[in-house]
C-alpha positions as CSV (number, residue, x, y, z in Angstrom):
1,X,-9.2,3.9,3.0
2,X,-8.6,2.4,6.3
3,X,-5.3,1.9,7.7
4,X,-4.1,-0.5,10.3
5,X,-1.2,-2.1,11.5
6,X,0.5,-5.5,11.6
7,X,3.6,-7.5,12.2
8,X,5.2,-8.3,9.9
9,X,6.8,-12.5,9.7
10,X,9.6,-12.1,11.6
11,X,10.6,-8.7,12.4
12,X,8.8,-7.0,15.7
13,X,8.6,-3.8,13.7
14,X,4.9,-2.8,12.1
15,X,4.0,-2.5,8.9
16,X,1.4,-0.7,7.8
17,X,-1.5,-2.0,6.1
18,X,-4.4,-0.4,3.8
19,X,-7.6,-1.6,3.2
20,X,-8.7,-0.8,-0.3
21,X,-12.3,1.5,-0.7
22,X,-14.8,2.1,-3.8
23,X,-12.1,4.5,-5.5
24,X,-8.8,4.3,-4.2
25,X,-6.3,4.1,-6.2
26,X,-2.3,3.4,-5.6
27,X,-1.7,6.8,-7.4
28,X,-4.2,8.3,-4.6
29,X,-3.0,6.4,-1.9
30,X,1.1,7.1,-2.9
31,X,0.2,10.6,-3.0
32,X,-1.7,10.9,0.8
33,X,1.1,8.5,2.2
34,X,4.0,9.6,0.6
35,X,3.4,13.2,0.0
36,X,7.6,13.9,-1.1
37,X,8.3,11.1,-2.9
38,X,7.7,10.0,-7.0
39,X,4.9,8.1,-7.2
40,X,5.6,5.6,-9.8
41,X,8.2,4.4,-7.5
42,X,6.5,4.1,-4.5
43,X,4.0,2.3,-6.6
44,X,6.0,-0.4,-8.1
45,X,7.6,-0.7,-4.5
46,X,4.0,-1.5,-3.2
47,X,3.0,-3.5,-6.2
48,X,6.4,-5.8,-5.6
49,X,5.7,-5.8,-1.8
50,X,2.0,-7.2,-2.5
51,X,2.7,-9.4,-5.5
52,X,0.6,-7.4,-7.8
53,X,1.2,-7.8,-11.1
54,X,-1.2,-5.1,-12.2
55,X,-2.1,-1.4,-11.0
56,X,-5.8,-2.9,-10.4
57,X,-7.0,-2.7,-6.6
58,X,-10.3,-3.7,-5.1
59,X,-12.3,-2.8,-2.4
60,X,-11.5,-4.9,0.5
61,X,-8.4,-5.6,-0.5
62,X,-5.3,-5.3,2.2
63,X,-2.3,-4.1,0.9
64,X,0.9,-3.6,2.7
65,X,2.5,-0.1,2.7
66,X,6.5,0.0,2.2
67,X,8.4,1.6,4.9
């Protein structure tokens, strides 16, 4: 998992962006990002962010990070 910043359209502040590896997982990458927080809502926040419409990530795929 890689991690790297953008800006996001219109706004100056950064958002942070993931790049997906062989195994990650948003459960995985919930828990190492958002260590206090229930996962299943950080998830669905991410999966609304990114437009997923399924739990499935791929490697290579970018996904944005809620704040």
């Amino acid at each position: 998992m890689y991690f790297t910043a953008t800006k996001s359209q219109g706004k100056s502040d950064l958002a942070k962006e993931v790049v997906i590896e062989k195994g990650d997982t948003l459960w995985e990458i919930v828990q190492k990002n958002f260590p206090h927080t229930d996962p299943r809502i950080k998830i669905s926040e991410i999966k609304e962010l990114n437009k997923l419409e399924i739990s499935m990530i791929y490697p290579g795929q970018i996904i944005r990070l809620p704040d």
